[in-house]
Structures are given as structure tokens and as C-alpha cells.
C-alpha positions as CSV (number, residue, x, y, z in Angstrom):
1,X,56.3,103.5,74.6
2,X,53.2,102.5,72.9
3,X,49.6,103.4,74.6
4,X,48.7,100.3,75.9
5,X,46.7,98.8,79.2
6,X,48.2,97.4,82.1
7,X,49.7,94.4,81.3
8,X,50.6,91.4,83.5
9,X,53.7,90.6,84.6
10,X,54.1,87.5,81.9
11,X,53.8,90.3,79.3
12,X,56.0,92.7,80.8
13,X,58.9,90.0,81.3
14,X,58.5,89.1,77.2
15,X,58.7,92.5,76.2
16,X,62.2,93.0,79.0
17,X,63.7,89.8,77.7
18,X,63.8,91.8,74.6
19,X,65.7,94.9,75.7
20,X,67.0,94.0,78.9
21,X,70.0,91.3,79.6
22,X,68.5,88.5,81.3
23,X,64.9,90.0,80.9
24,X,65.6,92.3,84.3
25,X,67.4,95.3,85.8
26,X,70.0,93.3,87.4
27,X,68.3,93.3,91.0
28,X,65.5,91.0,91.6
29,X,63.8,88.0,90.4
30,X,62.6,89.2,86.5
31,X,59.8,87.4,86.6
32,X,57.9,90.0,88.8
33,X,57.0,93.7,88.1
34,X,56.0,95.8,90.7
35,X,53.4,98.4,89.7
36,X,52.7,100.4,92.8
37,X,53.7,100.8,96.5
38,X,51.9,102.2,99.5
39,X,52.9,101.8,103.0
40,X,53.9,98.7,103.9
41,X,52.4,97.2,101.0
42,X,53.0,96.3,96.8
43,X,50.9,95.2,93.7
44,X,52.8,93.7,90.9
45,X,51.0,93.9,87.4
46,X,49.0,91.0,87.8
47,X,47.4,92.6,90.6
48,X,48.4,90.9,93.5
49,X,49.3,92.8,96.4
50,X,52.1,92.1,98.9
51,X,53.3,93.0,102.2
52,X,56.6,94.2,101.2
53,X,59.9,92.9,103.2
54,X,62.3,94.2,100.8
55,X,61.0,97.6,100.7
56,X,63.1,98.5,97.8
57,X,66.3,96.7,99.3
58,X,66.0,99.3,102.5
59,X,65.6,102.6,101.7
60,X,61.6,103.0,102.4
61,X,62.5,102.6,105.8
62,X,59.1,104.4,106.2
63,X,57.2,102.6,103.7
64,X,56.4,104.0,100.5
65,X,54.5,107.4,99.7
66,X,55.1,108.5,103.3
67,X,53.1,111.7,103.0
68,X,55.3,114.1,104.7
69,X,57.7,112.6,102.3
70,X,56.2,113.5,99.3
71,X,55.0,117.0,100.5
72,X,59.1,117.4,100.8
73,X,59.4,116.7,97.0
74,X,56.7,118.3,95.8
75,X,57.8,121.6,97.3
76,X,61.1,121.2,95.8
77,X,60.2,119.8,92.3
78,X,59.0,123.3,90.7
79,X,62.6,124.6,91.9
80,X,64.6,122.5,89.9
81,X,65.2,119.2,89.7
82,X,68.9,118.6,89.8
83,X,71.8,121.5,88.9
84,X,75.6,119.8,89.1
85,X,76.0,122.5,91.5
86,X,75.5,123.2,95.2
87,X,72.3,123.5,96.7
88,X,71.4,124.7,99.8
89,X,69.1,121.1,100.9
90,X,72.6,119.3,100.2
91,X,74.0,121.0,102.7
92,X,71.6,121.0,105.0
93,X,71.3,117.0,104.8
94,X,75.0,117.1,105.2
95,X,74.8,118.8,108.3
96,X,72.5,116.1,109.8
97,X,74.4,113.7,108.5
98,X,77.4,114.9,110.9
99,X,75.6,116.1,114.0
100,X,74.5,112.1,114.1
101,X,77.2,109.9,112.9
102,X,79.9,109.6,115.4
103,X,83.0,109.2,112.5
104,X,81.5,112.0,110.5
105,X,83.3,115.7,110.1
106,X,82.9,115.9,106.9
107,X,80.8,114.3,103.7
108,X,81.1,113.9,100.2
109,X,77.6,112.8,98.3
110,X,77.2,110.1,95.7
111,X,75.0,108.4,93.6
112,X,75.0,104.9,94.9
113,X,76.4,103.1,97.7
114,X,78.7,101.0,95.8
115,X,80.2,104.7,94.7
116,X,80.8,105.3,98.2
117,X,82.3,102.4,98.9
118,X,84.8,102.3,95.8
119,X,85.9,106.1,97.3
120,X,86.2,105.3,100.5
121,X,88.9,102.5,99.7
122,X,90.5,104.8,97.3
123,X,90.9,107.3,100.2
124,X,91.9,104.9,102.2
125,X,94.7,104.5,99.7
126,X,95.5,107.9,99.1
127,X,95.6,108.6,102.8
128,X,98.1,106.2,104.4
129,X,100.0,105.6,100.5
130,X,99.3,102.4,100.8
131,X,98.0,99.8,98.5
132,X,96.2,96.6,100.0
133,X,92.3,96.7,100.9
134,X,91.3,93.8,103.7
135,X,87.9,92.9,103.1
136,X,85.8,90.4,105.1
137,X,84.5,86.9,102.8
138,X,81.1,87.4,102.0
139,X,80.7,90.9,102.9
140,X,79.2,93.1,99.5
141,X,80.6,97.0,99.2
142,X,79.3,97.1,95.8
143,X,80.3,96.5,92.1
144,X,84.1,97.5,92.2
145,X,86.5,95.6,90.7
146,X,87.7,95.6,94.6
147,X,84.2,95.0,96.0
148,X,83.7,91.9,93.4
149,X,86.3,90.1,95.3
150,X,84.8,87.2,97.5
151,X,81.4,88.5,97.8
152,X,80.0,85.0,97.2
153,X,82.5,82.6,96.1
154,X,81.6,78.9,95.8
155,X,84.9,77.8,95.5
156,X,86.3,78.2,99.0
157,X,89.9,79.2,99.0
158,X,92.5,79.6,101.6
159,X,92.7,83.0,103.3
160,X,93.5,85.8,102.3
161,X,93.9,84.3,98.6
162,X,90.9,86.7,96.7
163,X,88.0,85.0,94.9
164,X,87.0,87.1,92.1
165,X,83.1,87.0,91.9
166,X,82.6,88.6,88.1
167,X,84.5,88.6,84.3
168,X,86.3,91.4,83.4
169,X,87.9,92.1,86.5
170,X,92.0,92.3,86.0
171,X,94.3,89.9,88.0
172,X,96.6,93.0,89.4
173,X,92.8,93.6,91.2
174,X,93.1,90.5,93.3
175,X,96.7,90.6,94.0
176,X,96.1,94.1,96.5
177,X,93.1,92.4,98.0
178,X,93.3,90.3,101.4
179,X,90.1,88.5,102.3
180,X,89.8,87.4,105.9
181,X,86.7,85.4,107.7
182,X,84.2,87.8,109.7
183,X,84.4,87.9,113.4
184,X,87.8,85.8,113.7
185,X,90.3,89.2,115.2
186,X,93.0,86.6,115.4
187,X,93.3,85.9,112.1
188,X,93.0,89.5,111.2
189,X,95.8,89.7,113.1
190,X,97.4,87.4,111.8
191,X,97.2,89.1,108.5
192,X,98.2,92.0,110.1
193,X,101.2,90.9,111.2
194,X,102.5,90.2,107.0
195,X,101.1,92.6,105.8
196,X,99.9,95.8,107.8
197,X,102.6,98.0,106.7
198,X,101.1,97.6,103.2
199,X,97.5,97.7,104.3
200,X,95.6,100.6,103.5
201,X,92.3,100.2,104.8
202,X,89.8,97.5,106.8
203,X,86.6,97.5,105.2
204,X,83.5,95.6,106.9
205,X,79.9,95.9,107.2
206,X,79.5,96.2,110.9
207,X,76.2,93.8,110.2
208,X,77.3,91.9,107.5
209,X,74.8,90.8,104.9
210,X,72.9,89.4,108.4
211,X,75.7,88.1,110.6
212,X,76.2,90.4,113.6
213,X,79.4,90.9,115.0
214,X,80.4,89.1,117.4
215,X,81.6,91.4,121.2
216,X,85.0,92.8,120.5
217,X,85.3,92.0,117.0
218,X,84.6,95.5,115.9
219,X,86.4,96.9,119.0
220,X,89.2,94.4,117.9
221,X,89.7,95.9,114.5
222,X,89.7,99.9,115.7
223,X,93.0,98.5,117.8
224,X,94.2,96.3,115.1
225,X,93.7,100.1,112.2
226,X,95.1,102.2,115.3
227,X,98.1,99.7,115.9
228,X,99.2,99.5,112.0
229,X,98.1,103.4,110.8
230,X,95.1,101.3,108.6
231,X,91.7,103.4,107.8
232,X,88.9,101.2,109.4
233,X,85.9,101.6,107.2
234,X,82.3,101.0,108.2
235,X,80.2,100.2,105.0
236,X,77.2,101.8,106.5
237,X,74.9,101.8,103.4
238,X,72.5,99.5,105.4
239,X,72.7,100.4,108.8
240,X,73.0,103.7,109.2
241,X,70.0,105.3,110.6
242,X,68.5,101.8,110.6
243,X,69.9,100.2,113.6
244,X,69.7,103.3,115.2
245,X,69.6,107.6,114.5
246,X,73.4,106.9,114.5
247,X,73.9,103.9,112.5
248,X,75.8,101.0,114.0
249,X,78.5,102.5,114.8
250,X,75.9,103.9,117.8
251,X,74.5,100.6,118.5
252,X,78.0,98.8,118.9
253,X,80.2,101.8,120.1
254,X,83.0,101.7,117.7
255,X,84.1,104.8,115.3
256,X,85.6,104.2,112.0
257,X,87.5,106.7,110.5
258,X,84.9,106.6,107.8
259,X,81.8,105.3,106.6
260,X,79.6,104.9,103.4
261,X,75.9,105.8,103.6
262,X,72.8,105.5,101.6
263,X,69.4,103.9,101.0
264,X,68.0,105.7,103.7
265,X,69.5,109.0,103.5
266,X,67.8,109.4,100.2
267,X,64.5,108.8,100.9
268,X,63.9,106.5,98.4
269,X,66.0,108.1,95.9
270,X,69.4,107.6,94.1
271,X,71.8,109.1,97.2
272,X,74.9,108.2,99.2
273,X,77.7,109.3,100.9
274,X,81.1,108.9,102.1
275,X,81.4,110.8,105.7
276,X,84.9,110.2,107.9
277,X,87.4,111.9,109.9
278,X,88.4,115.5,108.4
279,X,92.3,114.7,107.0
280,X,90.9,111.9,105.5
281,X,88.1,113.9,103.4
282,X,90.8,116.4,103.1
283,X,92.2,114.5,99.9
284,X,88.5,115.6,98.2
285,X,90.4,119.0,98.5
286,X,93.1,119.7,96.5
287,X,94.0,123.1,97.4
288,X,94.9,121.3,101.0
289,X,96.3,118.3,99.9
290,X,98.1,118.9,96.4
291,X,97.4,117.6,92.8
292,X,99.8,114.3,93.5
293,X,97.3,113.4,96.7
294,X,94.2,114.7,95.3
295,X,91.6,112.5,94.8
296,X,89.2,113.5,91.7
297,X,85.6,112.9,91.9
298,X,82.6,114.0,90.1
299,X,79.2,112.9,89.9
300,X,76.2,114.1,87.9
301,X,73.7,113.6,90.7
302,X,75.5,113.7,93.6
303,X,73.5,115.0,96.5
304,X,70.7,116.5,94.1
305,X,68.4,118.9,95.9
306,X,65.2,116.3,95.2
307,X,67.2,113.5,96.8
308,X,68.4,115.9,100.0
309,X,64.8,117.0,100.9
310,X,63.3,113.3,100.5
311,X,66.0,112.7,103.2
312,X,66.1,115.3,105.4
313,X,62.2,114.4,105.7
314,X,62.9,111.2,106.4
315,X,65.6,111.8,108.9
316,X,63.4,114.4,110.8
317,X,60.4,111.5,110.6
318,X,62.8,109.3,112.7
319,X,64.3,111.3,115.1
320,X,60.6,112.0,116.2
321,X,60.3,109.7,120.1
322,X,59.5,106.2,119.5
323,X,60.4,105.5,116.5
324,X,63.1,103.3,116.9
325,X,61.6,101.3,119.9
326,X,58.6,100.8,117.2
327,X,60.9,99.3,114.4
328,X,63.0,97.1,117.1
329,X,59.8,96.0,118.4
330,X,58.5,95.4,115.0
331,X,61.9,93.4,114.1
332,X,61.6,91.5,117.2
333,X,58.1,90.0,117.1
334,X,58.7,88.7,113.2
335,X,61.5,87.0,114.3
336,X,59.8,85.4,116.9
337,X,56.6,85.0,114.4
338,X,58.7,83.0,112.3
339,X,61.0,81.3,115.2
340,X,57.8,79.6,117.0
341,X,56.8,78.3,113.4
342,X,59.9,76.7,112.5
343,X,60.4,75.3,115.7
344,X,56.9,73.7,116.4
345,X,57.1,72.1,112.9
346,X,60.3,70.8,114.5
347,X,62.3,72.3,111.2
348,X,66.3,73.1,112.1
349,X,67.0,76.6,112.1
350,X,68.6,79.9,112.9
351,X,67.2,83.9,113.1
352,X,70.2,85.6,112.1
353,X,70.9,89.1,112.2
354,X,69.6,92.7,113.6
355,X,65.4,93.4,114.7
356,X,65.9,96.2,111.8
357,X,67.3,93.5,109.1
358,X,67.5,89.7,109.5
359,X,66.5,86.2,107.5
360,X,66.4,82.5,108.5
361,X,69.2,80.4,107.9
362,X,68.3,76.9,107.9
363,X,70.9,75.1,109.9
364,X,71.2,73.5,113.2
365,X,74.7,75.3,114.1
366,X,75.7,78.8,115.5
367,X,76.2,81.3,111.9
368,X,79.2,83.6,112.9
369,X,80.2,83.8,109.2
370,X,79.3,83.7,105.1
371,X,80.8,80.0,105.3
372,X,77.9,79.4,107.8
373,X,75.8,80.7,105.7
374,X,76.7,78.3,103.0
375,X,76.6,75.5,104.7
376,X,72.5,76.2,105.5
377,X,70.1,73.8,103.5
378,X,69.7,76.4,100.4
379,X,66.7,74.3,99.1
380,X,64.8,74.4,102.1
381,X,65.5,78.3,102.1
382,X,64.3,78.5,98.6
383,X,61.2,76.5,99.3
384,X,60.4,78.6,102.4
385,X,60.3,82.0,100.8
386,X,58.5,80.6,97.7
387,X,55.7,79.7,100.0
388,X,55.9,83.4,101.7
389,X,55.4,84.6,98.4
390,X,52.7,82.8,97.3
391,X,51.0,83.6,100.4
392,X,51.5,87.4,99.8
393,X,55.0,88.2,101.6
394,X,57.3,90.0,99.3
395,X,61.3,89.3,100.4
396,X,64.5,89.0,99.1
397,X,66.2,85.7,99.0
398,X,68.2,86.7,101.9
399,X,67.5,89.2,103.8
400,X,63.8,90.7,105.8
401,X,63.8,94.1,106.5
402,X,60.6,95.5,108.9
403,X,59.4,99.3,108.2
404,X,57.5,101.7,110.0
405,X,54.2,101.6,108.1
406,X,53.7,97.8,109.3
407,X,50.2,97.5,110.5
408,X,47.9,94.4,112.6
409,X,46.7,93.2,109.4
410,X,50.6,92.6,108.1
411,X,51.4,91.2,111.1
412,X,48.6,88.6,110.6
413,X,49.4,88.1,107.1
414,X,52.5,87.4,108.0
415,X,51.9,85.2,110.6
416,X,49.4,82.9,108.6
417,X,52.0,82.9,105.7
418,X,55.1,81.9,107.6
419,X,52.7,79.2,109.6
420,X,51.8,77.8,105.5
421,X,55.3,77.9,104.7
422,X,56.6,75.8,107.4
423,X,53.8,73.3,107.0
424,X,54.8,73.2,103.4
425,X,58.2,72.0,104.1
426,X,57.3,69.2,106.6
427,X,55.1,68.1,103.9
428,X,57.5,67.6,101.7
């Protein structure tokens, strides 16, 4: 790259739209470039500084440059940055990993979360010798060809009929995919009932996207799996040791069989897992399970020793007293911040979701599932989080995730942005 000064983000985006497909990385709106992070907070290269809701999609659950954090890397970094072999911080993470999470004997370590979803299915298949995958419309478990199936369809088709939600993604894909609406256990069931002796696993986000589960829909699939011999499968990658030290599958009391972690367990770098019930990990093994019921995988950076010690940190900063009663009550009083707003400016709405992640849907009716979701005024949500960011509030388009490095002066922020965003939309 050539020697140059800071540039702004106009600059940066012409130079991406060059050497990047669509001018971005694929995440995020490409118009913006973050330069730097620290706590709670982010300055893109114009210089404007945010309080930052998106937090890099979750993982800085602490907020960026957490201190302890970066004390935990730079000790490691002068040993090595990353071996394709075993290292002892690996194990040590995985360790944690199953003294917290209620489903977890064993774990495998990935790269990304969407990795650790496409495994878990596959050992869901290699497990029972089934085929099928039920997946819930609207819930995302990644970029796999399986994952791509109604993530966010438009077109609305009749269940379990798979909407594929990307090119290149063959038609035998869809045809082992059964797509059911979230928190509706009788027409799971019903699906069940056609097809459960060809059903390999159940995947769901126990949160999904924002939508909580409704009581006994989770407690309705563990019977449904346990009835038909199907691997229920948590995709965790968000919730786990957010909602609480033990993921949602703590908060709500259900165990999976397995689960998919990440974002959080890597501190802010590239890690996940797959963690579950020991016969089912077994097929990782082949000397226990045979070549014909092995399942292969390999992964250049899976569980590097950078990675592990920028989570064990992270994990040990959160199991310290209070801090999950400080990110609920963190969660809480923004969705409060932003329901007294909405509602004094007399604007329809709904605060959907968990204290730890959660957005406003703008719609007058109960949201119990992605098609409520849909149905929200999509232009009023646009509108709303333009006017957050203009008034210094960096969010995705969907979702508001509170960390621990939140101070007074963000929660004032924040309170005098949401209070100009919902005047902006009554002016309309």
C-alpha cells in the first residue's frame, strides 16, 4: 500500500470499489470505514466518533481494547502466532468451554461460526444416517449451501417448501431441507410426523435473529428430537456467554445435544466451536467411529493459541460477580430509553428480543416470527437508524447489542439520539 495520510471514508470507498465486489467486505454498509475502536466507542476515517451498538457484530462483548485483554495477547504473541497443531491455551479454552455449557463433553474449534454450524448439521447427519435438516424461516446458521435456505426470503412459500436465499446453490440442497415457522411446536410436529424418520437434525437459534422463544417451544422441540432419534442443535454463536456464563441454553433450561459457539469465545478474533454430547463428537474420531462414519475436518486456524488466550481472558472477565446483572441492566434501560421515545411521539412499535441483543420492529402487533418481522414498516426502520447514526449511534440494521464498557455519557448520547430520531419521523 502506498504511504499516504488518513483519508476519509469517501476516499477509502473509491479506492474499495476498485478491488472489492460491491466496494465492501460483504458485512456492513461500504460507505463507512471504521478506523479505530476503544471501549464502547468508534471513529470512522472522517473522524467521527460513535457509540458503537454493533460492536463488531458481538464479539467485543467487553468493548474494544479491554486491557486485560490485550495484556493476554501480548504475552502470547512473541510465542507464536498460530502452529496447525495443538496448543496448550486451546485446550485450556476448551475446558472452560465444557465446565459452562450444559450440552458440552466435548469440542471441536473452527474458524467462523458459519463453520460450526455447517459441521454441526453434517454430524447430525453422520450420527443418526439420516439426510434431512429442519431449519426454522428466517433463522441465519451461516453461508452453507444448507444455511442459505430461507434465511430471508421475500417470496413467501408454503411450509416446509425451501427458499434458496443465494446463486450457485444446487437444487438436490433444497430438496433435504424442511423449513418450519419459529415458535409454532405444532407444526413442527406436524413435520415430524412425514418426515422424522428421515430427519437428521433440528437446528434453531434459541434467540432467533431477535425473536425469543416463546415458553415451551424449546422444551417442545427437546421432546419432539428425543421422540424421533433427531439431534437438536442450538446455534449458539450469539448467545452463548451473552445471555448468560452458560449461553441460552442456561437462561431457558433446555440442552441440545449440540451447539455452535463463537464471537465471544474469541475475544475479538476469528474462533468458534462446535461442543455437544460425546457419541456425537465421537464421529471427529475415526479410530472410534470408522473411516465409513468419520467425519473429516481440518482448519488452518482452528483454535489458534492468539484466539484461545483473547478468550479465556474474556471468559475469566465475565465470570467475575456482576457482570451479567450489569449487561441485563444495561440492556434493559436502552430498551426502555428507546420505548418511552417511541411511545410519547405516539409512533407504533415493538422492543423485540433479549436485554443482551434486541432492535425495534415498527409494528403495532405481537412479533413471534421472521414473517412478523416482515410485515414491520421497513422505511420507518430505515429512517430511525439513519437518524441514530447521524446523531453518533453506530447499529446494524437489525439488531442492538449493549457491552460492558457502556458509560453515563453513552447512555446520554443515546438517549438524546433516539429522542431526535423519533422526532424525525413524526416530522415526516
Amino acid at each position: 500500500m502506498d504511504d499516504i495520510a488518513p483519508a476519509s471514508n469517501a476516499i477509502w470507498a473509491q479506492r474499495a470499489r476498485a478491488v472489492l465486489p460491491a466496494g465492501g467486505l460483504g458485512n456492513f454498509d461500504p460507505a463507512i470505514f471504521i478506523r479505530r475502536g476503544r471501549g464502547s466507542r468508534v471513529w470512522d476515517e472522517d473522524g467521527k466518533e460513535y457509540v458503537d451498538y454493533l460492536i463488531g457484530s458481538g464479539p467485543m462483548l467487553l468493548g474494544h481494547g479491554h486491557p486485560e485483554v490485550l495484556e493476554a495477547i501480548r504475552e502470547q504473541l512473541p510465542n507464536g502466532l498460530t502452529f496447525f497443531a495443538n496448543n496448550a491455551a486451546a485446550v485450556e479454552l476448551a475446558e472452560e468451554i465444557c465446565g459452562a455449557v450444559a450440552c458440552a463433553e466435548q469440542v471441536r474449534f473452527l474458524a467462523s461460526g458459519g463453520e460450526a454450524d455447517m459441521y454441526a448439521m453434517r454430524l447430525a447427519r453422520a450420527f443418526t444416517g439420516r439426510d434431512k435438516i429442519l431449519k426454522f424461516e428466517g433463522g441465519y446458521h451461516g453461508m452453507s449451501a444448507e444455511a442459505q435456505m430461507s434465511l430471508a426470503p421475500t417470496c413467501l412459500a408454503d411450509f416446509p417448501q425451501a427458499v434458496p436465499d443465494s446463486a450457485g446453490i444446487p437444487e438436490t440442497v433444497r430438496a433435504e431441507m424442511l423449513i418450519a415457522p419459529f415458535n409454532d411446536p405444532e407444526r413442527v410436529e406436524s413435520l415430524l410426523k412425514q418426515h422424522g424418520e428421515k430427519v437428521a437434525g433440528i437446528i434453531v437459534e434459541p434467540l432467533q435473529r431477535i425473536v425469543p422463544p416463546e415458553p415451551g417451544f424449546l422444551q417442545a422441540l427437546r421432546a419432539l428430537c428425543d421422540r424421533y432419534g433427531i439431534v437438536l442443535i442450538f446455534d449458539e454463536v450469539v448467545t452463548g456467554f451473552r445471555f448468560a456464563y452458560g449461553g441460552a441454553q442456561e437462561a431457558y433450561g433446555v440442552t441440545p445435544d449440540l451447539c455452535t459457539l463463537g464471537k465471544v469465545i474469541g475475544g475479538g478474533f476469528p474462533l468458534a466451536a462446535v461442543a455437544g454430547r460425546k457419541p456425537i463428537m465421537d464421529h471427529f474420531d475415526k479410530s472410534l467411529v470408522g473411516a465409513d462414519r468419520w467425519l473429516m475436518m481440518l482448519g488452518t486456524l482452528s483454535g489458534n493459541p492468539i484466539a484461545a488466550a483473547a478468550g479465556l481472558k474474556t471468559m475469566e472477565i465475565l465470570r467475575r460477580d456482576g457482570a451479567y446483572e450489569r449487561l441485563h441492566g444495561f440492556g434493559r434501560r436502552l430498551m426502555k430509553i428507546i420505548h418511552d421515545h417511541l411511545a410519547a411521539a405516539g409512533i407504533a412499535h415493538r422492543i423485540v428480543g433479549h436485554p443482551t441483543l434486541f432492535d425495534v420492529v415498527f409494528t403495532d402487533r405481537e412479533v413471534r416470527s421472521y414473517r412478523d418481522v416482515l410485515a414491520g414498516d421497513a422505511a420507518l426502520q430505515t429512517r430511525f437508524n439513519a437518524a441514530l447514526r447521524a446523531n453518533g449511534i453506530f447499529k446494524s440494521a437489525g439488531k442492538l447489542y449493549p457491552c460492558l464498557a457502556l458509560s453515563e455519557a453513552d447512555f446520554a448520547q443515546t438517549e438524546a439520539a433516539v429522542a431526535a430520531a423519533a422526532q424525525a419521523l413524526t416530522a415526516a
